[in-house]
N, CA, C and O atoms as a GROMACS GRO file, in nm:
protein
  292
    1UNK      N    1   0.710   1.064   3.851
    1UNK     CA    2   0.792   1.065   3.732
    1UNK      C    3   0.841   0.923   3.702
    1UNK      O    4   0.874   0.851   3.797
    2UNK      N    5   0.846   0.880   3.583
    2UNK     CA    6   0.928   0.769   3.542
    2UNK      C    7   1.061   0.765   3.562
    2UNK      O    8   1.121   0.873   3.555
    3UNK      N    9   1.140   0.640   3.592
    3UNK     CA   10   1.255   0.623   3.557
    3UNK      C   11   1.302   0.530   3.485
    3UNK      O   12   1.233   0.431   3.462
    4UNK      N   13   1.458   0.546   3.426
    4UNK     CA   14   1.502   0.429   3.335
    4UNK      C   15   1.509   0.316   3.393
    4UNK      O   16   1.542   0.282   3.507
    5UNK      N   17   1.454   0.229   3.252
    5UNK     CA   18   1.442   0.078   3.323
    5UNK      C   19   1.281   0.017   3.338
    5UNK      O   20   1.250  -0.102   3.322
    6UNK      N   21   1.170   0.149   3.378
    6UNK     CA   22   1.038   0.163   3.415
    6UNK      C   23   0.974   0.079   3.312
    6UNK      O   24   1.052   0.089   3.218
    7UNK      N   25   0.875   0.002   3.274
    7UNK     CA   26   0.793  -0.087   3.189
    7UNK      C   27   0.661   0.015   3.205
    7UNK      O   28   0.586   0.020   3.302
    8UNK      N   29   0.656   0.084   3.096
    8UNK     CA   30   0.551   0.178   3.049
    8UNK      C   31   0.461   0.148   2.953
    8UNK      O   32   0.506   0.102   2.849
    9UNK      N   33   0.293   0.171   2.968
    9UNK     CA   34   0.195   0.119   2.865
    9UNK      C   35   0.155   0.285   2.777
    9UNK      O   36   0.127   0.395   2.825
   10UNK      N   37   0.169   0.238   2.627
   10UNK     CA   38   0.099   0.386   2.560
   10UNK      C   39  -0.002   0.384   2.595
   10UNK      O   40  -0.060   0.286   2.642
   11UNK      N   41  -0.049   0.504   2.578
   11UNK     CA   42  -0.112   0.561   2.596
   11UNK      C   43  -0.287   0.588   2.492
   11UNK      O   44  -0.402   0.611   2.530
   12UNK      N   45  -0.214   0.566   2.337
   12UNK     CA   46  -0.264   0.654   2.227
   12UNK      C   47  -0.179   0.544   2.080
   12UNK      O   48  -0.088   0.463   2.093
   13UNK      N   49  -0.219   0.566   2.010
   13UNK     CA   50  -0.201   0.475   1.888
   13UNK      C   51  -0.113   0.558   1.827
   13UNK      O   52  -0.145   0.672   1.796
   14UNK      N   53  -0.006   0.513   1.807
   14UNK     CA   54   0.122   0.565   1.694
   14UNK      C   55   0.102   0.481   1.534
   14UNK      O   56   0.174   0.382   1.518
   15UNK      N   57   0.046   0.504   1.466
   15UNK     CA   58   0.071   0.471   1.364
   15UNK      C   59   0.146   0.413   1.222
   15UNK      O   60   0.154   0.323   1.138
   16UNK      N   61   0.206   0.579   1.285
   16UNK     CA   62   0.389   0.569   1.180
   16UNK      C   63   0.488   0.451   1.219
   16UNK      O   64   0.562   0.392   1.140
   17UNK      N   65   0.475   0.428   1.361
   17UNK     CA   66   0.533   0.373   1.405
   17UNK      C   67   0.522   0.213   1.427
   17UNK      O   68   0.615   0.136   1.453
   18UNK      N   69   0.384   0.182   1.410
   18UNK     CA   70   0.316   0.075   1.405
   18UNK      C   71   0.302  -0.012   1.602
   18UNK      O   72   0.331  -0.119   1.654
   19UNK      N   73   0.247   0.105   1.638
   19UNK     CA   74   0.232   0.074   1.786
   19UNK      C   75   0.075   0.141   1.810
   19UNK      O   76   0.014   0.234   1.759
   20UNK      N   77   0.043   0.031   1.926
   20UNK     CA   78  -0.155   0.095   1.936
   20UNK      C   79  -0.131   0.077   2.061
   20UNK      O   80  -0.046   0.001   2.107
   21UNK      N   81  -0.217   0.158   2.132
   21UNK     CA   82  -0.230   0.187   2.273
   21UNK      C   83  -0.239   0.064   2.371
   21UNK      O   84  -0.340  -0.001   2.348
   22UNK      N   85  -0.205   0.042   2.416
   22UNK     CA   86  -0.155  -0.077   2.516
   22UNK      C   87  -0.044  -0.125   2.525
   22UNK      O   88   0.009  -0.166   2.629
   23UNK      N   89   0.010  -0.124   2.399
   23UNK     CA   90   0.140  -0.125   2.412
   23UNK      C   91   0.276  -0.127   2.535
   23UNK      O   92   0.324  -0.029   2.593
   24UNK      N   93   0.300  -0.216   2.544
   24UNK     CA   94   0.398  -0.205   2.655
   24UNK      C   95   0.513  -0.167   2.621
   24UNK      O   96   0.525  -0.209   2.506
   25UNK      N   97   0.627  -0.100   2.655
   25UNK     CA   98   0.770  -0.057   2.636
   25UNK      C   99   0.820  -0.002   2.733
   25UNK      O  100   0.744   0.054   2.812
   26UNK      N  101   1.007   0.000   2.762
   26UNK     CA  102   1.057   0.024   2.867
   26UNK      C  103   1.118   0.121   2.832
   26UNK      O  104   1.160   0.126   2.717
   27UNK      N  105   1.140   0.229   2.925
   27UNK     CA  106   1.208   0.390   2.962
   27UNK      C  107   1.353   0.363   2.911
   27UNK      O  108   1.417   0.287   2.983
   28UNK      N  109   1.407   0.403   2.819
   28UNK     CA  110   1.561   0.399   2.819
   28UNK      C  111   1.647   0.548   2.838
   28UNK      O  112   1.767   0.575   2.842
   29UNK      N  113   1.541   0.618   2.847
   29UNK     CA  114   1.581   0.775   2.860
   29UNK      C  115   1.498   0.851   2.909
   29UNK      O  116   1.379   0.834   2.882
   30UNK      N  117   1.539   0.956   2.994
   30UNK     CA  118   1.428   1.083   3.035
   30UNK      C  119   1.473   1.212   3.019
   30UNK      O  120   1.565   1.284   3.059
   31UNK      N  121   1.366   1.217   2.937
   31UNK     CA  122   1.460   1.383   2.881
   31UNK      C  123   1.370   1.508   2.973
   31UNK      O  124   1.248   1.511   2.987
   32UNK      N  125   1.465   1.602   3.026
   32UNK     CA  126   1.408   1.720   3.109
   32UNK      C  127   1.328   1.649   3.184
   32UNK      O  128   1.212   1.619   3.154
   33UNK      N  129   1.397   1.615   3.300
   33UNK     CA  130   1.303   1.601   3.418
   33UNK      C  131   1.189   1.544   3.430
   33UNK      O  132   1.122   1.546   3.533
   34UNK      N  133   1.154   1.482   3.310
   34UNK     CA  134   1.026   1.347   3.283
   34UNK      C  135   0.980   1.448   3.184
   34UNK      O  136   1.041   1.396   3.090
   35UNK      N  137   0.928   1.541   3.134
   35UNK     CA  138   0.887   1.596   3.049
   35UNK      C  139   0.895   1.505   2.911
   35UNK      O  140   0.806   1.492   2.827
   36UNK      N  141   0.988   1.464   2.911
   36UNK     CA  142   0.954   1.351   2.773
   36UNK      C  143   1.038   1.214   2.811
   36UNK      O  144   1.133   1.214   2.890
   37UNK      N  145   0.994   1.111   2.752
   37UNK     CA  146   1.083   0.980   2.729
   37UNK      C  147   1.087   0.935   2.602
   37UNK      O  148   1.022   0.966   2.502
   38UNK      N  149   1.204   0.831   2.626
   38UNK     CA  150   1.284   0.788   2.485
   38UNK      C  151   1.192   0.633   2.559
   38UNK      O  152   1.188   0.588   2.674
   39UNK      N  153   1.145   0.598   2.459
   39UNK     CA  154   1.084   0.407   2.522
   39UNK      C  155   1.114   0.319   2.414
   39UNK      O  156   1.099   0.361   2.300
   40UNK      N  157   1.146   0.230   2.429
   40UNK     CA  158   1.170   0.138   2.352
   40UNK      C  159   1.072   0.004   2.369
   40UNK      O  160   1.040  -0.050   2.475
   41UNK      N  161   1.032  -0.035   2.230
   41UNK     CA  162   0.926  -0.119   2.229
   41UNK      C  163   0.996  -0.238   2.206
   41UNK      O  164   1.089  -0.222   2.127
   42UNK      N  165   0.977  -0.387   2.261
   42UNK     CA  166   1.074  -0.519   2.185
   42UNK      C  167   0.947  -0.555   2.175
   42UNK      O  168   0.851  -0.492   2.220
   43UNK      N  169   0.945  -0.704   2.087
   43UNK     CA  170   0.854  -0.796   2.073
   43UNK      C  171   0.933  -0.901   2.116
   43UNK      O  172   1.055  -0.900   2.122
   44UNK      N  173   0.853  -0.998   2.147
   44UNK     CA  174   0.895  -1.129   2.312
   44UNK      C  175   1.030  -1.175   2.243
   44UNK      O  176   1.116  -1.216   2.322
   45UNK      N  177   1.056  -1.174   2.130
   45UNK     CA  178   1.211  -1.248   2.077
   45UNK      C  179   1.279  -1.153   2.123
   45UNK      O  180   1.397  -1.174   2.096
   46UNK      N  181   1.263  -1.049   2.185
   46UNK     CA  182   1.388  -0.937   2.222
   46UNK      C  183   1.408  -0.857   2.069
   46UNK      O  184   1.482  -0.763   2.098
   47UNK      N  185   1.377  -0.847   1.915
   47UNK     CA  186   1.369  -0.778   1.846
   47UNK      C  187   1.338  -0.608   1.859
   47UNK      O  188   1.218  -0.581   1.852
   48UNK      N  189   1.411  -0.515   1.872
   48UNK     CA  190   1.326  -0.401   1.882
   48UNK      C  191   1.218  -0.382   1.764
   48UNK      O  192   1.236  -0.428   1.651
   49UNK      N  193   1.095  -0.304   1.807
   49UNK     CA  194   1.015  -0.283   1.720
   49UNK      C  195   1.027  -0.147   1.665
   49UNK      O  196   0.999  -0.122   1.548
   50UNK      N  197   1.070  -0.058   1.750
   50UNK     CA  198   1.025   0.072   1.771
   50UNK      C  199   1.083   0.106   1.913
   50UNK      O  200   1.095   0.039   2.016
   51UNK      N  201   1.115   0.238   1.878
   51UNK     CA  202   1.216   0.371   1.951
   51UNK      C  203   1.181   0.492   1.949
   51UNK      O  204   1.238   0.574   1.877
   52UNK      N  205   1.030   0.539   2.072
   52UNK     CA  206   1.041   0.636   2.027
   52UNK      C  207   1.016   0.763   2.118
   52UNK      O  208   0.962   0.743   2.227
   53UNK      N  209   1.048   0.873   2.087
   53UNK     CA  210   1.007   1.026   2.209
   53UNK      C  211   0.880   1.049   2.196
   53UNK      O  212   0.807   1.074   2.100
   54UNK      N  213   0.860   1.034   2.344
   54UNK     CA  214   0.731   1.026   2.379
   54UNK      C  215   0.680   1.160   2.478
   54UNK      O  216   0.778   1.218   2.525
   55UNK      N  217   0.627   1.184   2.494
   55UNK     CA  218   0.530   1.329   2.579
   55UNK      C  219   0.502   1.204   2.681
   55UNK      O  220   0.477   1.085   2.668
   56UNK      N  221   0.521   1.299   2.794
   56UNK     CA  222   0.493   1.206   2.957
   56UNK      C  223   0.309   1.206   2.987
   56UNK      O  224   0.256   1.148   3.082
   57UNK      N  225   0.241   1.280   2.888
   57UNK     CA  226   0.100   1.228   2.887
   57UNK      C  227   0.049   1.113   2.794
   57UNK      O  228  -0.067   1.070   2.795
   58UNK      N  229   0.188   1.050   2.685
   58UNK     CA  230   0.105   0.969   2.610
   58UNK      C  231   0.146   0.802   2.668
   58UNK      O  232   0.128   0.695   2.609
   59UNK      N  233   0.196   0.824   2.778
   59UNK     CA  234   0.258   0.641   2.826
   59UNK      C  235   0.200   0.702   2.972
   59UNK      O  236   0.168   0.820   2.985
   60UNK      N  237   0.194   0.614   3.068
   60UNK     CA  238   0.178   0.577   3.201
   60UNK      C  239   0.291   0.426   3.234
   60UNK      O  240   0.341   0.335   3.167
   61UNK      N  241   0.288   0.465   3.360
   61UNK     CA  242   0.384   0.338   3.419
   61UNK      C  243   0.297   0.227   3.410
   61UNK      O  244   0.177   0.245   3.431
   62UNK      N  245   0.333   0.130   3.386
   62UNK     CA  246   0.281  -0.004   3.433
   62UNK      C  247   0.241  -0.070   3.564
   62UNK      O  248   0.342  -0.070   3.633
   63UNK      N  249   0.141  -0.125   3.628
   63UNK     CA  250   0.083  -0.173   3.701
   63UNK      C  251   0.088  -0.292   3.739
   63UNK      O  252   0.023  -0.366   3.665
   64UNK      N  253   0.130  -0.334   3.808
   64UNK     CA  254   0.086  -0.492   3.918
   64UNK      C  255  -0.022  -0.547   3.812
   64UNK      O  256  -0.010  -0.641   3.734
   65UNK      N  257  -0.111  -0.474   3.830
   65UNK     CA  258  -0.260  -0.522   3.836
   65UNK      C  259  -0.279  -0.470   3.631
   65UNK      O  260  -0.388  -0.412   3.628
   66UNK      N  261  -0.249  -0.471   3.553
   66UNK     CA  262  -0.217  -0.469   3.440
   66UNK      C  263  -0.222  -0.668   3.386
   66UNK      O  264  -0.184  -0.768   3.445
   67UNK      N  265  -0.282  -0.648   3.263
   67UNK     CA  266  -0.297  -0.789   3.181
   67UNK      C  267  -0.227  -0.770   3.084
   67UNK      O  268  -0.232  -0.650   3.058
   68UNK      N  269  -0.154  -0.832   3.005
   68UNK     CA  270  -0.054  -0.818   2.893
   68UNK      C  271  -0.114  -0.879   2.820
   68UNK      O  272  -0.177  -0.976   2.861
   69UNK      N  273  -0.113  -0.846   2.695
   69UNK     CA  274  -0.192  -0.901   2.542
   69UNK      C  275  -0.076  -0.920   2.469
   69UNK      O  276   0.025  -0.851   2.483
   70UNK      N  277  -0.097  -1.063   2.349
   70UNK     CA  278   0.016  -1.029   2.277
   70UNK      C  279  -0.107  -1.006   2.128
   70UNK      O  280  -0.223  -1.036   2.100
   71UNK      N  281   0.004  -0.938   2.070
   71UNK     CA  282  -0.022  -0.948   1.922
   71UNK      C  283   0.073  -0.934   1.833
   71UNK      O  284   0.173  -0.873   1.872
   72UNK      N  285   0.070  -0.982   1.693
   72UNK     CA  286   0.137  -1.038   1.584
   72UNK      C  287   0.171  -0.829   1.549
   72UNK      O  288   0.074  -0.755   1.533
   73UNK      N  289   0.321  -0.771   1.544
   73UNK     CA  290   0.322  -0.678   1.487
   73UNK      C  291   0.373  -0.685   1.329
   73UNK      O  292   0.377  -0.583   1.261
   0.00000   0.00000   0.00000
């Protein structure tokens, strides 16, 4: 299970939201027992991008062994 604080990669492309799968964002909430999270996305200025409830199949935790990409949102 995730916890708050956790640096989580999507999973799946949000659209509405203007987030695509790789995406990195951190756990600020766990709702029911990991069953869902609240993640919050920043871009490197610390700006939030995006806030959003997520299903615990569409993020995974982040990895050591993970490469970070940036891109222009």
């Amino acid at each position: 299970m995730l916890q708050e604080h956790m640096s989580v990669v999507l999973m799946q492309d949000l659209p509405a939201a203007g987030l695509l799968a790789g995406d990195v964002g951190v756990v600020v909430h766990v709702h029911r027992g990991g069953e869902a999270y609240e993640i919050e996305f920043i871009a490197l200025n610390g700006a939030t991008v995006a806030v959003e409830t997520l299903l615990a199949n569409q993020v995974r935790a982040a990895s050591r062994h993970d490469i970070p990409h940036v891109r222009a949102a």
